[in-house]
N, C-alpha and C positions, 0 to 999 in steps of 0.2 A: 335456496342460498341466494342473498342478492347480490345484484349485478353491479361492480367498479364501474364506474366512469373513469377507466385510465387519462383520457386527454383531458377532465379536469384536475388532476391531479398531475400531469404534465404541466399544464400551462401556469399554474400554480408554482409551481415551481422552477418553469422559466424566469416568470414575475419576480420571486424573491432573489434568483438569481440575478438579472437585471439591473434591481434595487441596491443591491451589495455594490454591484458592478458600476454604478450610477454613484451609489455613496464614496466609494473607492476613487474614482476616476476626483470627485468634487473637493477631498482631502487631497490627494495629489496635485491636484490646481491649483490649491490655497497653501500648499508647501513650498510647489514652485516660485510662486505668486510675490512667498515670502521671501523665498530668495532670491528674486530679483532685486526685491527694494532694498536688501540688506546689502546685497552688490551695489546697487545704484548707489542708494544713500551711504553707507561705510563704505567698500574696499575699494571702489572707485577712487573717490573724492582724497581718501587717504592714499593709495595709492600717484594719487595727481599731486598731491603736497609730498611724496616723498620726493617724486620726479622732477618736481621746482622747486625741492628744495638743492637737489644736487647740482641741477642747470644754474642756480645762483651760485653755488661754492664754487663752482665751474669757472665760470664769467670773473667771479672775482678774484681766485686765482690769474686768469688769462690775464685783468688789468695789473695785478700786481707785480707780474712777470712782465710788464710791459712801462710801469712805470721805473722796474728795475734798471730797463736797457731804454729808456726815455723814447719809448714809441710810441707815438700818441695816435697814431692811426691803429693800433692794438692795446690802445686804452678805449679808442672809440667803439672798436668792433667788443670788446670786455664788457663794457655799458651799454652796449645793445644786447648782449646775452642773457646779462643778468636782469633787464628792465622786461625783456621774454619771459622769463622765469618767474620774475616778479609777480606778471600778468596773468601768467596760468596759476600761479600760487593763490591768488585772491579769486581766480574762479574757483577753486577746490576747495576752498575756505569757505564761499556761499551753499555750498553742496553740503557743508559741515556742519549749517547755521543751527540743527537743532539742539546740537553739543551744548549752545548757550543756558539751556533750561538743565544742565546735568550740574549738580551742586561739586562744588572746588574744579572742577574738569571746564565747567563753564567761563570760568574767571580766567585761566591761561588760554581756555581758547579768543578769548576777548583783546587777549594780549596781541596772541599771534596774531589776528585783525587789524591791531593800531600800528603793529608793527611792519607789517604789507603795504599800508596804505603810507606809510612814515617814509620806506622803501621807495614807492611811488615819487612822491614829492622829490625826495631826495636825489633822485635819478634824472629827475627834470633838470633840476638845479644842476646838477654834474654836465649833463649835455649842455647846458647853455655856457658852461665856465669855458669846459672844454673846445667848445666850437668856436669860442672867441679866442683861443690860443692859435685855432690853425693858419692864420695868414702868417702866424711868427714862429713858427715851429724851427723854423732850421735857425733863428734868431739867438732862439731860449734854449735851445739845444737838445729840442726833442724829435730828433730825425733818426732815432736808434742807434744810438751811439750811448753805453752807459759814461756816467758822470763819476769822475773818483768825488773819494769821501768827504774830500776836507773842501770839494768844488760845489757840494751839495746848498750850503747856503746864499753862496751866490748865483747859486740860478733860482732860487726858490726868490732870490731875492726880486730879477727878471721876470719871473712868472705871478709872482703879486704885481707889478709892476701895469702887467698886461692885462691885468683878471679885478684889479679894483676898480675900474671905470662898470664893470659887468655886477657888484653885488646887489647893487639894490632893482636888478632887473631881477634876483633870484631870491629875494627875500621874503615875497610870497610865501613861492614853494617850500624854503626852510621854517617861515612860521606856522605854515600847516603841518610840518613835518613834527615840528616839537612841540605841536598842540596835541598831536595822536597818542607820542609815548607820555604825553604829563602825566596821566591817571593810572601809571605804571607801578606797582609796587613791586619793586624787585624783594623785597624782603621775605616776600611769600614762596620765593625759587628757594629748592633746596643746596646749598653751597657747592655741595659735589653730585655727580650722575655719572656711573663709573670714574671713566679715568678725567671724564671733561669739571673743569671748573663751572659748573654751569649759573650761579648767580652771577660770580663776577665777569662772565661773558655778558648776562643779559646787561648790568651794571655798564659795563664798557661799552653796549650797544643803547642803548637809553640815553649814557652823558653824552656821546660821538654826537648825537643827534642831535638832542636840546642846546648843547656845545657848540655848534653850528650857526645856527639860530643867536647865542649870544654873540658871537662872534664878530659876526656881521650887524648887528644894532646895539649891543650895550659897549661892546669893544673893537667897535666901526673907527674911532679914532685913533685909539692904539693899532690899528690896523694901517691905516692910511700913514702915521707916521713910521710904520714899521721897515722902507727901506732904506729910512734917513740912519734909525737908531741899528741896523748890519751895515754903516759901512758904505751905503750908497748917496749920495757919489763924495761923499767925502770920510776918508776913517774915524770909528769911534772906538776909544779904549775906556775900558770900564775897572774897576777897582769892585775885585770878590772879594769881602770877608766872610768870613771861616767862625759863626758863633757857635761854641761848645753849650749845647741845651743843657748840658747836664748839670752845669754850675754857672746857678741865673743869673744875670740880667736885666734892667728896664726893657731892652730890647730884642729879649727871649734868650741871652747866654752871653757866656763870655766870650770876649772878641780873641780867636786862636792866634788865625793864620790869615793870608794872606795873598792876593796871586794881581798882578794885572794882566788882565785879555783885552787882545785890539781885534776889532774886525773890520777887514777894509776889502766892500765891495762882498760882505757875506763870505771872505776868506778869514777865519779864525787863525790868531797866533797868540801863544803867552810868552809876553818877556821878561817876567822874574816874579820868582814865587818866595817866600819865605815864613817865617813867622812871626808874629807878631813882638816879639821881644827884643826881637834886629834892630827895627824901627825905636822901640824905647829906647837902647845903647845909644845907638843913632842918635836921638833927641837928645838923652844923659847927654852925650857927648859936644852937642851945639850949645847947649845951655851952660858949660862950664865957662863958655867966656864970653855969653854974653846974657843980660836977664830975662827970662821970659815967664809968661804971667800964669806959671801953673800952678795956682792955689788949688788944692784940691777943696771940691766941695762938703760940707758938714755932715752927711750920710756916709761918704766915703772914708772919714777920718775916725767916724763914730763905729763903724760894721766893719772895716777891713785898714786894719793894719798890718805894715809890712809882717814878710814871710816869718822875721824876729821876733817878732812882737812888740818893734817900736810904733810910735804915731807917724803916720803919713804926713810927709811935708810938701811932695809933689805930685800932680795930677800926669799919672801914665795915659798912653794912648791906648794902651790897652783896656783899661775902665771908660776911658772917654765914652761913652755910652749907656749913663748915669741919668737918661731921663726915657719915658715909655716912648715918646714923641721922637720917632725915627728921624724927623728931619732936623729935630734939636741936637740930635745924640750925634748924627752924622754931620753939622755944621760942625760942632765941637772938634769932633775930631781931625776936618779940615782945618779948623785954626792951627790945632797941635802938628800936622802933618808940612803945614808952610810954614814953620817954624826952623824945618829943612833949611829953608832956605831953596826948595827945588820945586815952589811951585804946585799946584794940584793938576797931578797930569793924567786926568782921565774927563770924559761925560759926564759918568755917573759911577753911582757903589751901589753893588747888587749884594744883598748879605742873605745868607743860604747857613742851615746848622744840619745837624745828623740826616734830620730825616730828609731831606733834600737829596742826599748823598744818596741814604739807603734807599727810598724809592728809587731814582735812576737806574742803581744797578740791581734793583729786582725786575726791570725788564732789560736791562743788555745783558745781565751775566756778569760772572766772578771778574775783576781786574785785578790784574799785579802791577804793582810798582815798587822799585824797587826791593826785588826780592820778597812784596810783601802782599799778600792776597788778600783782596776784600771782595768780598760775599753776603749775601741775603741770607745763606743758609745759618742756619741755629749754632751759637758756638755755645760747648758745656763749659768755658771758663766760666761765662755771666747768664748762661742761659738767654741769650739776647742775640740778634744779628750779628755774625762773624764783624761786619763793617763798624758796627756799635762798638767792638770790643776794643776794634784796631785803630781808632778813630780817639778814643778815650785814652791807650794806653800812649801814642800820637800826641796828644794833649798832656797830660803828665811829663813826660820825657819835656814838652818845651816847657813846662814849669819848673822840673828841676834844673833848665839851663844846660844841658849836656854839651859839648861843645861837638860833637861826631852827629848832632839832630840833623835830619837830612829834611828839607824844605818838599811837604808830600803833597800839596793842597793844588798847585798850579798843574802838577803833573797830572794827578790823580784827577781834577776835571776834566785837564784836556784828554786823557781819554776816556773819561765818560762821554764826552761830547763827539769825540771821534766816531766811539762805538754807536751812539744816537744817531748820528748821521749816514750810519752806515747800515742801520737795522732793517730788517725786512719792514715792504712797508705796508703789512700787515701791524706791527708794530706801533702806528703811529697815534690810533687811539688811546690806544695806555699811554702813551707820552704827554697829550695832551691832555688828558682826563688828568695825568698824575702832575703836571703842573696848573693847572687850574687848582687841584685842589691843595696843593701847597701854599700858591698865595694867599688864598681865601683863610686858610689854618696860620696865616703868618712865619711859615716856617721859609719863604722866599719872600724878599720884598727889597723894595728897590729904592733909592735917592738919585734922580736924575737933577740935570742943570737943566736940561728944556723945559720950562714950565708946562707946556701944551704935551708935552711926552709922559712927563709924573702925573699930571692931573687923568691922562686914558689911563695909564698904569692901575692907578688910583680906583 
């Protein structure tokens, strides 16, 4: 019988043992290995952008709780928090860099990059506006004391006052700022993410910025003349009309209503509002004894005859705005208006129609006036903006002459404007976003007497 070699056959199978153990041990390495990098590169990096993203909400909450109660020394500690946050947010973002090669994922991550570094600029600019405020804090009245509502425009008035000698030290920073977000397509964001609006966040975070930037260089004049035209140091009263979009126009609708607003010293008052049809009795009434020269013009005689259906023989104030050319249309109607006999007694006429109204109070919220509530939300009489519905039936009521028509127009701004002044001022980017783009859409626009004030306007 032959003889085993048991220790070759032990060591034999130490060996494979070993090998296994060896192979084992080189897979476990390379698991580990892997989950390092996937820590390192994903849940770190991600976890550091969720961290700065809260430390910004954070800070910007703190400033806006601070601009509430006019603390500027917890505006400044706010902008150092979020400019922290900022900092650590664009490290965690270079830890993210290879996201850029991952197809549609790569593209918002690119965003959130320009959007960081837009941040950045942004922050700079804030610190230097801010720091130039502080020799005059207790001045402008930002020593933590809040400001009532109707006092908000004249200290804003103050604080431009002290901050436009500082803009073109911060114009740099704003034209890097709105160089980042320009290759932004917010189009690509899906409108809703849960409960958040999330396009027209980005939307409103995008114009805030670039909005900025024009601000201070294409509307640097309108700027510089802006605390002559609140009121400083002398008052201006302005002449709102009230054009109905729904039945045109040369000038984008028919002229309604009515209201004059003074501001003196950036205190807002209105001292008589009415409708447009007062003012023609009015006139009816000057012109029965003496002649004035209202021939109406040949479009007006030819398209609109009276409510009877005879020919027109005189030119109302209320068509007076029978040419596209705003300043012809509002000359005209200063003719017809000194016809009074009282004078043209405002600066300028600011003319505003529906959507003017309904944006405003799609960011204040529902207003009553007069027992009567206007709303953004959906009305099923017209399927349209409650504000549309009441606004229209508003206009009707002053065409059929009711004699009980209660004058809605001077009210119903001034507290839109109230309520504007009084908004969080988280708020104040939709405000400005939504009157930018009003004027641009011509649904606001203005006739001033200062020629150097119309032409920034312009």
């Amino acid at each position: 019988m032959p003889l085993l070699n048991l220790n070759k056959r032990l060591e034999k199978s130490e060996k494979t043992y070993s090998t296994g153990k060896s192979a084992f041990g080189k897979k476990m390495i390379k698991f580990i290995a892997l989950i390092l990098i996937i820590i390192s590169l994903i849940y770190f990096p991600i976890r550091g952008v969720y961290s700065s993203g809260k430390r910004m909400i954070a800070g910007g909450r703190q400033i806006q709780e601070a601009v509430k109660n006019n603390d500027l020394d917890g505006i400044k500690k706010g902008l150092a928090e979020v400019k922290s946050g900022d900092s650590s947010l664009s490290t965690s973002l270079t830890f993210l860099i290879w996201m850029r090669i991952i197809p549609v994922v790569g593209g918002y991550y690119a965003d959130a990059v320009h959007f960081s570094k837009a941040a950045g600029f942004e922050l700079q600019a804030a610190e230097t506006l801010v720091n130039s405020l502080d020799p005059h804090k207790d001045e402008i009245g930002l020593n933590g004391v809040p400001t009532p509502g109707q006092d908000k425009i004249a200290q804003f008035v103050k604080i431009l006052d002290k901050t436009l000698p500082e803009i073109d030290k911060v114009e740099p920073q704003l034209k890097s700022a709105a160089e980042e977000v320009s290759s932004i397509d917010t189009n690509k964001y899906p409108e809703t993410m849960g409960r958040y609006k999330l396009r027209s966040q980005v939307e409103t975070a995008k114009n805030f910025i670039t909005g900025a930037h024009y601000a201070i260089t294409e509307a640097k004049d309108a700027l510089l003349l802006a605390p002559a035209a609140l009121g400083e140091p002398s008052k201006k009263t302005y002449l709102l009309l009230f054009q109905n979009d729904k039945e045109l126009r040369p000038t984008g609708g028919f002229l309604t209503a009515y209201a004059f607003l003074t501001l003196d010293k950036g205190r807002l008052q209105s001292s008589e509002s009415d409708d447009i049809y007062r003012l023609d009795e009015k006139l009816l009434s000057v012109c029965k004894s003496k002649i004035c020269p209202l021939t109406p013009p040949a479009p007006l005689v030819k398209y609109l005859p009276e409510a009877d259906g005879r020919v027109r023989t005189a030119w109302s104030m209320r068509d007076s705005n029978m040419s596209p050319d705003v300043p012809t249309s509002m000359t005209q109607f200063e003719k017809m208006y000194n016809l009074l006999g009282e004078g043209t007694p405002w600066d300028g006429i600011i003319l505003i129609d529906t959507h003017v109204v309904e944006e405003l109070i799609k960011i204040t919220g529902p207003i009553e006036v007069f027992g009567t509530t206007y709303s953004a939300d959906n009305d099923d009489r017209c399927n349209c903006p409650n504000v549309i519905y009441e606004l229209e039936a508003y206009a009707q009521i002053i065409e059929k002459g009711q004699e009980d028509r209660k004058a809605i127009l001077g009210t119903l701004m001034q507290q839109i404007l109230a309520r504007s002044l009084g908004a969080a001022t988280d708020k104040l980017p939709e405000f400005v976003n939504a009157g930018v783009k009003l004027a641009e859409e011509k649904h606001l626009m203005f006739f001033m007497k200062d020629e150097k004030l119309q032409t920034a306007l312009n």
